[in-house]
C-alpha positions as CSV (number, residue, x, y, z in Angstrom):
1,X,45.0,17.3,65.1
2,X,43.3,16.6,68.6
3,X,42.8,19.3,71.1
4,X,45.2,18.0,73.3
5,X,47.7,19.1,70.5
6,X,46.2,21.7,69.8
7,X,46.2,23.3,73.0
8,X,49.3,22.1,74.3
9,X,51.2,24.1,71.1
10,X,49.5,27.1,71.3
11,X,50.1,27.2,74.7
12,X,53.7,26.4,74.6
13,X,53.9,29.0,71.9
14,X,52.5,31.5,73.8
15,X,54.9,30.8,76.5
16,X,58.0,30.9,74.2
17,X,56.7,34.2,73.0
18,X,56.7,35.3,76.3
19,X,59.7,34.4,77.0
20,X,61.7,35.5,74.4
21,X,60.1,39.2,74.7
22,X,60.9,38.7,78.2
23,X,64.5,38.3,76.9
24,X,64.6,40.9,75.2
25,X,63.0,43.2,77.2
26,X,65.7,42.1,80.0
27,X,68.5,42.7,77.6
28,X,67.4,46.0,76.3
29,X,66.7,47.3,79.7
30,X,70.2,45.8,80.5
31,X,71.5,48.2,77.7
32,X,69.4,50.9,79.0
33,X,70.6,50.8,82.7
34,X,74.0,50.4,81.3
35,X,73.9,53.6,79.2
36,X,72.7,55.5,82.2
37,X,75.1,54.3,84.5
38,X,77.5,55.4,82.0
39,X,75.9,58.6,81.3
40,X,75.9,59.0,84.9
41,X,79.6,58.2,85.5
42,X,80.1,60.8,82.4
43,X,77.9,63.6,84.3
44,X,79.9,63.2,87.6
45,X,83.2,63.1,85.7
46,X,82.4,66.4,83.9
47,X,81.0,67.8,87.6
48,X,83.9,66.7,89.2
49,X,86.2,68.2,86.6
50,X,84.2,71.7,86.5
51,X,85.5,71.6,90.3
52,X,89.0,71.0,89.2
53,X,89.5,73.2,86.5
54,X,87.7,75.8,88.1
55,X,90.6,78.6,89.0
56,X,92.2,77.3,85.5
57,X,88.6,78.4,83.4
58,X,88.8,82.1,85.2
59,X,91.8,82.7,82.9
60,X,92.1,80.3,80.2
61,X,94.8,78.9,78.4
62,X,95.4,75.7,76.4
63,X,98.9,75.1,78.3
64,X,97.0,75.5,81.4
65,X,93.7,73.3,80.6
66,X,95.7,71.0,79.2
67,X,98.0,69.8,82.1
68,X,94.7,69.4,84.1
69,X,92.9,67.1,81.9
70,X,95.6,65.1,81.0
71,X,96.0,64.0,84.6
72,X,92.1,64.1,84.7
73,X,91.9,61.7,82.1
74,X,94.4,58.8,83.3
75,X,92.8,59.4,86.5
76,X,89.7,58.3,86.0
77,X,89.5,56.4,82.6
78,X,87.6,58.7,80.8
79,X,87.9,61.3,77.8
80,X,87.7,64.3,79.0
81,X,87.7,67.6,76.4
82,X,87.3,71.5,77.6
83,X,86.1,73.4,74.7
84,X,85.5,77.5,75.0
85,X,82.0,79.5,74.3
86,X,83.6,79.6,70.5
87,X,84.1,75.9,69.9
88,X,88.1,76.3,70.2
89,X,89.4,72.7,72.4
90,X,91.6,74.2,75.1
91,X,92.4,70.7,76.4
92,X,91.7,67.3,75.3
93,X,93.0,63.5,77.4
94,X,93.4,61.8,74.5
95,X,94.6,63.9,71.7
96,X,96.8,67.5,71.0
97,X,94.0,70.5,71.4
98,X,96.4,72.0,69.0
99,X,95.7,69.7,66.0
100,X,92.0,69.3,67.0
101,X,89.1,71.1,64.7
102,X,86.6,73.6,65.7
103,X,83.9,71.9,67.8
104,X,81.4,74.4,67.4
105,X,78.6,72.3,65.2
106,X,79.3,69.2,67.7
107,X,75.8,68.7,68.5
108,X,76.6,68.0,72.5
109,X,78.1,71.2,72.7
110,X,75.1,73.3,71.3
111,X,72.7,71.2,73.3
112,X,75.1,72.1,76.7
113,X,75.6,75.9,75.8
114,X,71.6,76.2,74.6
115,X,70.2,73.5,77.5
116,X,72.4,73.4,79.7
117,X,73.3,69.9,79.5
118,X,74.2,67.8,76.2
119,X,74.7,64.2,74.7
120,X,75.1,62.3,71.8
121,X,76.0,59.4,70.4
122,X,78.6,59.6,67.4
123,X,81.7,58.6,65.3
124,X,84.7,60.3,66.2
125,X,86.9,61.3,64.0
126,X,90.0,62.3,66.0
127,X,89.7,58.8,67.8
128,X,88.1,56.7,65.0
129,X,85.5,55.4,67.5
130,X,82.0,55.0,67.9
131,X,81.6,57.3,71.4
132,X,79.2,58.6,73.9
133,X,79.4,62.1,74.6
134,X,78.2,64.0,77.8
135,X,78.8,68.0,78.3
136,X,78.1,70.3,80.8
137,X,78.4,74.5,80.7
138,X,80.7,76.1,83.1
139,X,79.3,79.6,84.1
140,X,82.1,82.2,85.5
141,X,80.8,84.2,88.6
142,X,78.2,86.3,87.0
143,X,76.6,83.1,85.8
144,X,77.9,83.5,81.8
145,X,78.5,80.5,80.4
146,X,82.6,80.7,79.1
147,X,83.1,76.8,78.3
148,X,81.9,73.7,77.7
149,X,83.6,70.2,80.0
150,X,82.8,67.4,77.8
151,X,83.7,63.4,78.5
152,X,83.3,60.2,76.8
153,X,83.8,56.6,76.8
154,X,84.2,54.4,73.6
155,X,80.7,52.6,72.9
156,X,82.7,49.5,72.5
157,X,83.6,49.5,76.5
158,X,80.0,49.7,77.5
159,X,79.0,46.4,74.7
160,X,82.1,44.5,76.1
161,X,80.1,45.5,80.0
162,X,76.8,43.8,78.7
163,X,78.5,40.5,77.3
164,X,78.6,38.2,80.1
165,X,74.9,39.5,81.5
166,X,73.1,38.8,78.2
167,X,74.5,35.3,78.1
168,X,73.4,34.3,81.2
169,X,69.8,36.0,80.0
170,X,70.1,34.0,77.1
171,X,70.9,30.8,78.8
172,X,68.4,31.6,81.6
173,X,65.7,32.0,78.2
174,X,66.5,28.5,76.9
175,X,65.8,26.7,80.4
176,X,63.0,28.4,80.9
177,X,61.9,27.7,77.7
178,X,62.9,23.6,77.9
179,X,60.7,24.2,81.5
180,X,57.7,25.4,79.5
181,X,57.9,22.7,77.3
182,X,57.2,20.4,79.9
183,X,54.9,22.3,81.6
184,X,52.9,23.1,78.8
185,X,52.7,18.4,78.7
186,X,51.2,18.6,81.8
187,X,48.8,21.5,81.8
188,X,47.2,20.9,78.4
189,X,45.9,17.4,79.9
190,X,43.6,19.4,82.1
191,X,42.7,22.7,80.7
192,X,40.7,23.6,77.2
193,X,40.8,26.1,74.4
194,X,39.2,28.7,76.4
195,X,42.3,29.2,78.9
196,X,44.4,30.6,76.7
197,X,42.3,33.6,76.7
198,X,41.9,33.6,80.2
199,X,45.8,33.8,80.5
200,X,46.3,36.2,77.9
201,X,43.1,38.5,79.4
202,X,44.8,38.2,82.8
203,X,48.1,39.7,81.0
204,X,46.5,43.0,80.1
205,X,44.7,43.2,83.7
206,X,47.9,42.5,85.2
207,X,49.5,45.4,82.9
208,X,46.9,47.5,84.2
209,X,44.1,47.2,81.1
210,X,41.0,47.0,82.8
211,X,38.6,47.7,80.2
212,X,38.4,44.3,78.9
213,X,36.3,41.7,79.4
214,X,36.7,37.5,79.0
215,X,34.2,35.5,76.6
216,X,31.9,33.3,78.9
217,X,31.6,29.8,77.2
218,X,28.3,28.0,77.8
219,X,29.5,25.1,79.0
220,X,29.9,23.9,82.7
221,X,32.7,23.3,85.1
222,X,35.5,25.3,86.5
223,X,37.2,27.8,83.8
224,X,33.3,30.0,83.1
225,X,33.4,30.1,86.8
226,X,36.8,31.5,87.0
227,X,36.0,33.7,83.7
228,X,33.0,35.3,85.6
229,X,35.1,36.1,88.5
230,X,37.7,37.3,86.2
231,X,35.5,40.0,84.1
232,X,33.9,41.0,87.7
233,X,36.8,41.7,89.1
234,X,37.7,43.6,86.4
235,X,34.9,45.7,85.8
236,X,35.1,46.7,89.8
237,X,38.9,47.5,89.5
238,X,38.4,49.9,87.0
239,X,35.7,51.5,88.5
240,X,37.7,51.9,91.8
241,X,40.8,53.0,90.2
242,X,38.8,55.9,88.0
243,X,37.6,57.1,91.4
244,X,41.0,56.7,93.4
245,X,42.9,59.1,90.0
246,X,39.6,61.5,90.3
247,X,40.0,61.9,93.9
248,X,44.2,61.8,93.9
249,X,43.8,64.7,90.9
250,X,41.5,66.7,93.1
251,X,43.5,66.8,95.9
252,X,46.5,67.8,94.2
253,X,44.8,70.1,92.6
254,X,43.7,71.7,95.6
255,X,47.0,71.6,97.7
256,X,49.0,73.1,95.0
257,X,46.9,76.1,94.4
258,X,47.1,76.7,98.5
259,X,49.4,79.5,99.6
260,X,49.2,77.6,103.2
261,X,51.7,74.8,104.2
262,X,49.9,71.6,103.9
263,X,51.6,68.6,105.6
264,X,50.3,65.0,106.1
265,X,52.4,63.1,109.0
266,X,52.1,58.9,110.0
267,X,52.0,57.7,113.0
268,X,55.3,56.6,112.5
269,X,56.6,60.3,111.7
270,X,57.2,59.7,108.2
271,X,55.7,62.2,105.7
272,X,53.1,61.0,103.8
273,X,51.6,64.8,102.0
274,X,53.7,67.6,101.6
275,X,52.3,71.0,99.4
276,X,54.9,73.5,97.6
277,X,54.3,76.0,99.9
278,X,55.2,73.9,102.8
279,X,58.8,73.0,100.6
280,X,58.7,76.9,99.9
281,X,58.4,77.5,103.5
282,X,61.3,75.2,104.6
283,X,63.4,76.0,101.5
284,X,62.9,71.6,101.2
285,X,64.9,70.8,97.4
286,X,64.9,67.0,97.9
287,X,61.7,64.8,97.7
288,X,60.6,64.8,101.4
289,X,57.7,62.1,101.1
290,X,57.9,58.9,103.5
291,X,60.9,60.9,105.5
292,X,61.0,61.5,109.2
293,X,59.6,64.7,110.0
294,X,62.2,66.0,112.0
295,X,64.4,64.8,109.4
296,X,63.0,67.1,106.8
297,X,62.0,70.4,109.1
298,X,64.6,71.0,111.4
299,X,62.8,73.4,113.4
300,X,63.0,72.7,117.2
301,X,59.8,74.4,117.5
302,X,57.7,72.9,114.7
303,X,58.7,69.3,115.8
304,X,58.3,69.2,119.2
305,X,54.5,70.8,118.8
306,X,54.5,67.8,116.2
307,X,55.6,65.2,119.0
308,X,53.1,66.6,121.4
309,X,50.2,65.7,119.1
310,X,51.5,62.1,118.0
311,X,52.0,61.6,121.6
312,X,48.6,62.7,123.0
313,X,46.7,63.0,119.6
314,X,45.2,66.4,121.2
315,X,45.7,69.3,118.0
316,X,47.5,72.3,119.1
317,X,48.6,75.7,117.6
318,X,51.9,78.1,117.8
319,X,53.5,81.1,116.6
320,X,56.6,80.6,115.0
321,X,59.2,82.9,114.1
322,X,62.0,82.6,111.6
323,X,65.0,84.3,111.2
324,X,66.8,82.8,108.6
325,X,67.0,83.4,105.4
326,X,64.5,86.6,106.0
327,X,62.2,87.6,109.1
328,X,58.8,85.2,109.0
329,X,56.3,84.7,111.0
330,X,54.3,81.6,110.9
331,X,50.8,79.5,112.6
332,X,51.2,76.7,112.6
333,X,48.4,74.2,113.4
334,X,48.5,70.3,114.0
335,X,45.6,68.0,114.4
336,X,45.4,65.0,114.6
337,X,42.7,62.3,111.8
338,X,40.1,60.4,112.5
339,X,42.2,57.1,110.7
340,X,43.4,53.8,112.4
341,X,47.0,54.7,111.2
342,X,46.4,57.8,113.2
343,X,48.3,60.5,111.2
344,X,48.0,64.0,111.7
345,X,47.9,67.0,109.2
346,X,50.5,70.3,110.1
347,X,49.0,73.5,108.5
348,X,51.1,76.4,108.4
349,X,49.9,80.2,107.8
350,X,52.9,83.0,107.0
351,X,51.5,86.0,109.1
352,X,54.6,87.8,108.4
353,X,52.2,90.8,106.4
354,X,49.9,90.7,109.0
355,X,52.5,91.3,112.2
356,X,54.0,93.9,110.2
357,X,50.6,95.7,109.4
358,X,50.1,95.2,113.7
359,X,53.6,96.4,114.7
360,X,53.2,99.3,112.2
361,X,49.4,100.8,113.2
362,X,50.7,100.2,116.9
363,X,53.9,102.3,116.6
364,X,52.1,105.2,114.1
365,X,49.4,105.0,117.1
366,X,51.8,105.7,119.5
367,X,53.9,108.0,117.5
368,X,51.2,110.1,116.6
369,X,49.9,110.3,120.3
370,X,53.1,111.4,121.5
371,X,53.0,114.2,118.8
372,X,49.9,115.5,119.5
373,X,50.5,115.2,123.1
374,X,53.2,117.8,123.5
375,X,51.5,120.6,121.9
376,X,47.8,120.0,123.3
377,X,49.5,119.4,126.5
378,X,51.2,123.2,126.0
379,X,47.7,125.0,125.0
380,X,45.9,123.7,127.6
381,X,48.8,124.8,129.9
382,X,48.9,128.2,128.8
383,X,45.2,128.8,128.1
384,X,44.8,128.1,132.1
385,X,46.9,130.6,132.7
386,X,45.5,132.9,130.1
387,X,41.8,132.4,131.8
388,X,43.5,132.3,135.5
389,X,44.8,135.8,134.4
390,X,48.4,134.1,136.4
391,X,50.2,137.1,134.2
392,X,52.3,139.7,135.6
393,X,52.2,141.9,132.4
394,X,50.7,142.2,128.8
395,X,54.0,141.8,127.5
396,X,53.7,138.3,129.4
397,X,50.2,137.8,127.7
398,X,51.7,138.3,124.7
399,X,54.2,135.7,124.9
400,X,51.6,133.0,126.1
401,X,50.0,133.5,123.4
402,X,52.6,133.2,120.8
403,X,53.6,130.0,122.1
404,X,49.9,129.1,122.2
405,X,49.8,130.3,118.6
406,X,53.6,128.3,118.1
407,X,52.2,124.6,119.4
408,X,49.0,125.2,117.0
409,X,50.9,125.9,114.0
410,X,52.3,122.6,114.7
411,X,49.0,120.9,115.2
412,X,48.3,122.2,112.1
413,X,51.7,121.4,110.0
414,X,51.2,117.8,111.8
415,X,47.8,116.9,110.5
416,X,48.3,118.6,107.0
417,X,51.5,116.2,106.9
418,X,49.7,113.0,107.2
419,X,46.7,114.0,105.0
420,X,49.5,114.3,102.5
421,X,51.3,110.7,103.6
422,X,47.4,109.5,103.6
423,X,46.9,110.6,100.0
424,X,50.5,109.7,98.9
425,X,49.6,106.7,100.1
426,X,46.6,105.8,98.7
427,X,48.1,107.2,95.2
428,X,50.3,104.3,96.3
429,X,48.4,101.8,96.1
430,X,46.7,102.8,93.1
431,X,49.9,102.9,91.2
432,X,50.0,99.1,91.6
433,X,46.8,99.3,89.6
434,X,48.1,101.2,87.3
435,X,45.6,103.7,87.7
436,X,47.7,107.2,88.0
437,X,45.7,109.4,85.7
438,X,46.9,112.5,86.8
439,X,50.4,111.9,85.4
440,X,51.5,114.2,82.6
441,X,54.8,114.8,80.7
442,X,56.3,117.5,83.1
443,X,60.1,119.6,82.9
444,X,61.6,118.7,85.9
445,X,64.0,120.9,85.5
446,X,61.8,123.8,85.8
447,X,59.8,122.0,88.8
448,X,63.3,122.5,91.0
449,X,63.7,125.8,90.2
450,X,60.1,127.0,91.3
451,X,61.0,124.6,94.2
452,X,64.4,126.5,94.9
453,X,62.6,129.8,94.2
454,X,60.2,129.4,97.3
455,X,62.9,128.4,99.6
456,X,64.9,131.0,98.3
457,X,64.4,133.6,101.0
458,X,64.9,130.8,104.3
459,X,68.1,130.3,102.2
460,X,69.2,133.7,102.0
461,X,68.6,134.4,105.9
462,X,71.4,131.8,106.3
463,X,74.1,133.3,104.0
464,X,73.5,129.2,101.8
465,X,75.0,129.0,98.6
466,X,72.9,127.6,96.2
467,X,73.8,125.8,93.1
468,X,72.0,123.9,90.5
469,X,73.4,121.8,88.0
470,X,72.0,119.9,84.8
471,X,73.7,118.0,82.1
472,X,71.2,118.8,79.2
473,X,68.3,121.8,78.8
474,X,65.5,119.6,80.1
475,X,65.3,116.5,81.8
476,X,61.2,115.4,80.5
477,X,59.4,112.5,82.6
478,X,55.5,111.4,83.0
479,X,54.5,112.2,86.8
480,X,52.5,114.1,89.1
481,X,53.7,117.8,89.4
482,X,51.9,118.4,92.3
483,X,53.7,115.7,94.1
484,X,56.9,116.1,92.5
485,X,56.9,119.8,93.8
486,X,56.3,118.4,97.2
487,X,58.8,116.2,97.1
488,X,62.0,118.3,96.2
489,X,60.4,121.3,98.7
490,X,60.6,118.6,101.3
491,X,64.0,117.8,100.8
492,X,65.4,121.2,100.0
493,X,64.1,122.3,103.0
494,X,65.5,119.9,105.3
495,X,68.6,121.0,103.4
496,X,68.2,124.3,104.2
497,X,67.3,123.3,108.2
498,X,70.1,121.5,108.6
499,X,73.1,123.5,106.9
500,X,75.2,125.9,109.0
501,X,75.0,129.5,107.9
502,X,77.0,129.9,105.0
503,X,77.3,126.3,103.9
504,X,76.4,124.9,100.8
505,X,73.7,122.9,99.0
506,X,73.8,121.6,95.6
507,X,71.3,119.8,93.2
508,X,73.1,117.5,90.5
509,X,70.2,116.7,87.2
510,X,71.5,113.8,84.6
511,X,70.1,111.1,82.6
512,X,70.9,107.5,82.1
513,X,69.8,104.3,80.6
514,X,66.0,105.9,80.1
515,X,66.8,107.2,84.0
516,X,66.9,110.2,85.2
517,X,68.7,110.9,88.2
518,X,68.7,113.4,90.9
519,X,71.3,114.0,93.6
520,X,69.9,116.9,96.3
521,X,73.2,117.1,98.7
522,X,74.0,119.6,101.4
523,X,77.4,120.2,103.8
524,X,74.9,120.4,106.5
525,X,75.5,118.2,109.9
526,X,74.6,115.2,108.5
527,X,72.7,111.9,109.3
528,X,74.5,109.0,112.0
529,X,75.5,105.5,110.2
530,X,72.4,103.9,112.7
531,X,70.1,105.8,111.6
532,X,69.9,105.5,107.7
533,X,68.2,102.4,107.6
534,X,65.1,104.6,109.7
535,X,65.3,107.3,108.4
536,X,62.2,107.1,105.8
537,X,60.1,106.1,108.5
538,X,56.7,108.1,109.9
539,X,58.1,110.6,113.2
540,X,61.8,108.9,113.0
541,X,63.7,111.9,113.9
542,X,68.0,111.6,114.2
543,X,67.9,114.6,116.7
544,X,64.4,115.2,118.2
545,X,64.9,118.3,119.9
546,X,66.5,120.3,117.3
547,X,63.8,118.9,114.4
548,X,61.0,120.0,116.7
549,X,62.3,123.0,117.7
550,X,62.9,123.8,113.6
551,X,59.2,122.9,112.7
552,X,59.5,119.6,111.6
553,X,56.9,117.3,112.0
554,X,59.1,113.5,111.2
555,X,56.5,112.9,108.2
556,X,58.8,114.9,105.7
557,X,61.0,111.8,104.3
558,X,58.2,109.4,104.8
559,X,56.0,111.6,102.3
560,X,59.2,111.7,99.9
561,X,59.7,108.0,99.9
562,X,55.9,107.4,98.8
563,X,56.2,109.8,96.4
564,X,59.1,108.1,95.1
565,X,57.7,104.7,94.7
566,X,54.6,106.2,93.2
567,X,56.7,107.0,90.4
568,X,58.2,103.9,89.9
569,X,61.9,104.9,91.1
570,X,64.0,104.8,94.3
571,X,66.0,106.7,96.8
572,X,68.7,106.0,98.2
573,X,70.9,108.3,101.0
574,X,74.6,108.6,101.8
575,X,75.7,110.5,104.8
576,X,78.7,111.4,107.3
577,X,78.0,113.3,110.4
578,X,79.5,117.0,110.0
579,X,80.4,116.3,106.8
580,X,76.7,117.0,105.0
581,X,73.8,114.5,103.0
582,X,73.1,113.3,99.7
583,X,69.5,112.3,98.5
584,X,70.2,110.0,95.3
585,X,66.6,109.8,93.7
586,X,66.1,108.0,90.2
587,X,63.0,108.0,88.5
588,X,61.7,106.4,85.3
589,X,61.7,109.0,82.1
């Protein structure tokens, strides 16, 4: 057989090949896009019907379901089945749920109550069909799932569907194939053995195999030319494609594990880059990439500092503060690349923390100078006098210096306050470290009653009843006694403050779900709805007069909150003015 022959039906071969995997690549994608089309018209169907039969699932019952899905399912053309957490069919399109089996085992059904979403492919028996099953979990309101919305079209619909497309693939095959023929004449008058292999080498660069590498014949003219340029380019594809993944992996890499917003903007204003913490940031759910900026942000503020910069290619910087869903503040920075498509990259910091931090050491600075300012302001006042001897009598002496004596006490009760919120503090912190060594197995119990027994006299002076009440004979829990002592002291003494002679205070003791919880309440003149939420903080005071003139320093409930949280637990307050307070605090046993 002469070359000629030889090459002209191996390449004609080759071609048919080709072709008829091409064909039946084409047909089985056909399939595939078919089935997902129909998967996807399943999916919405069941979304759809979730919608529907939502106020019917609340209260289930098979008369109910039933008229629902029966209209469903003439509606739009598909099975549709409602089945409960226990497999029972409440409702079914096609057939009676009544006379339907358990569907339990179905394996859609475990798949949608296990995964969340389920499909199969199966016989069914009730409809004697080969169908294809889609099934979705409805969850009630506290996100249970309580049934399963299944639907289903008869595989026989979606073969019918594919029909008329794979003929004309077919047909389409057998011209090409009649085309090769020819073409395969006409080529293998010029061409030799050797390109064959240059057009099945070319296949696997063109499918992206660029490790190989063409035979070079020996022999001159145009085809070792074009296999020299072939292998080159090859070998330089590959080595520029290694370097594009290594540098694309890096830089992934590196923008996922930043906590900053990282975005990359054309000069079009389409998104090229975005980072999670940007989406984070923006609460972004859909793919943002190649968007319009202000498509994607929707931030007035953010955009037009974005504008500026495209405009005049100049980087700038501003504060921005968010309100919605929760208080943030962030800086954000835009600068414009050094690139001929002149993009620019938006950077954004969350300095929420950091303006917290600010706005709190400004206000304790402020609170605390104002503290100290009143008393110092009084000593220094009445020690002038003192050494100006401006008294008309000893008795007057006397009373100077009380008051002297008065404002230095509370010098004394505010500085030994915050060394306590300093070290409560710091015990704070070290609790997130788990790194409380102090902490022993302690009655608490008997901690309130040593606690009641050294208020026990300031009570008495006001005519108080007293009570204590516990459901068991010891209430045991791993904390700090020292700090636990402080804690109820603090808060039975503002009880006892702020109670009206002969009024009552109460401590409640119980346990619950490895809790235990304590309840300090008092029919003193209570707390004003406005200020409960401020209550905890450092110098907050509801009435400052009246805490100042009974010793308080405004550091009490800040010291009882840290003390609280040390321990793992909360507090909580609930309060009507004139009517009294009650401290809820749970701790961890």
């Amino acid at each position: 057989m002469s070359i000629f022959w030889k090459q002209f039906i191996s390449s004609f071969l080759i071609i048919v090949l080709v072709l008829f995997l091409f064909t039946f690549l084409v047909i089985g994608e056909l399939n595939k896009y078919d089935k997902s089309l129909t998967k996807e018209r399943l999916l919405t169907t069941a979304n759809l019907s979730t919608q529907v039969l939502k106020s019917s699932l609340e209260t289930p019952t098979i008369e109910g379901v039933q008229s629902i899905v029966s209209g469903l399912g003439e509606k739009t053309g598909v099975r549709i089945t409602v089945i409960d957490k226990n497999g029972v069919v409440l409702g079914d399109s096609k057939k009676n749920p009544r006379e339907m089996e358990n569907h339990s085992e179905r394996p859609e059904f475990k798949q949608a109550f296990n995964e969340g979403f389920g499909e199969s492919t199966r016989y069914s028996s009730t409809l004697q069909k080969e169908m294809f099953y889609v099934a979705v979990p409805y969850q009630d309101k506290n996100g249970k799932t309580t049934a399963i919305i299944r639907t289903a079209l008869p595989l026989s619909i979606i073969q019918q569907a594919l029909i008329p497309l794979e003929s004309k693939v077919i047909y389409m095959g057998i011209a090409l194939t009649i085309l090769a023929l020819l073409l395969s004449l006409a080529v293998s008058k010029t061409t030799t053995r050797s390109l064959a292999g240059i057009i099945n080498i070319s296949d696997e660069l063109a499918k992206g195999n660029l490790n190989v590498e063409i035979p070079v014949s020996d022999s001159k003219g145009e085809i070792p030319k074009i296999t020299k340029a072939l292998n080159h380019m090859a070998q330089k594809l590959n080595e520029v494609f290694k370097q594009l993944s290594h540098e694309k992996n890096q830089l992934e890499a590196v923008l996922s594990a930043m906590s900053e917003g990282v975005m990359v903007v054309s000069g079009k204003g389409r998104i090229i880059i975005i980072n999670n913490a940007l989406k984070e940031m923006f609460n972004l759910t859909d793919g943002p990439i190649q968007k319009p900026y202000w498509e994607v942000l929707r931030n007035r503020e953010v955009i037009k500092l974005i504008e500026g910069v495209l405009e005049n290619l100049k980087p700038d910087s501003k504060e921005i503060f968010y309100l919605y869903p929760e208080e943030r503040y962030y800086l954000v920075n835009v600068i414009p690349l050094n690139s001929p498509e002149k993009e620019i990259i938006v950077v954004m910091f969350d300095i929420t923390e950091f303006k917290r931090l600010e706005n709190i050491k400004a206000d304790f600075i402020a609170n605390v100078s104002h503290e100290l300012r009143t008393p110092l302001t009084a000593i220094k006042g009445y020690t002038e006098t003192l050494q100006e001897e401006a008294f008309e009598s000893p008795q007057d002496q006397k009373h100077f210096l009380s008051i002297i004596k008065r404002h230095a006490d509370r010098l004394i009760n505010i500085v030994s306050d915050l060394l306590v919120l300093s070290e409560v503090e710091s015990r704070d912190a070290l609790s997130k470290a788990n790194e409380n060594r102090d902490f022993e197995e302690v009655n608490i119990d008997e901690i309130i009653k040593s606690s009641l027994e050294a208020l026990k006299t300031k009570a008495s002076e006001k005519g108080l009843k007293v009570s204590f009440e516990t459901t068991e004979s010891g209430h045991i829990i791993t904390a700090n006694r020292f700090l636990l002592e402080q804690m109820f002291i603090n808060l039975i003494d503002n009880a006892v403050k702020y109670t009206p002679e002969h009024g009552k205070i109460g401590i409640e003791i119980s346990s619950r779900d490895k809790e235990t919880i304590i309840e300090i309440y008092d029919t003193g003149i209570g707390i004003p709805k406005e200020s409960l939420p401020r209550i905890f903080e450092r110098f907050y005071r509801v009435d400052k007069t009246r805490s100042r003139k009974m010793g308080g320093t405004g550091l009490g409930l800040s010291i009882v909150k840290h003390i609280v949280i040390i321990h793992g637990g909360k507090i909580e307050v609930q309060s009507e003015e004139e009517k009294g307070s009650r401290f809820i605090i749970t701790l961890p046993t």
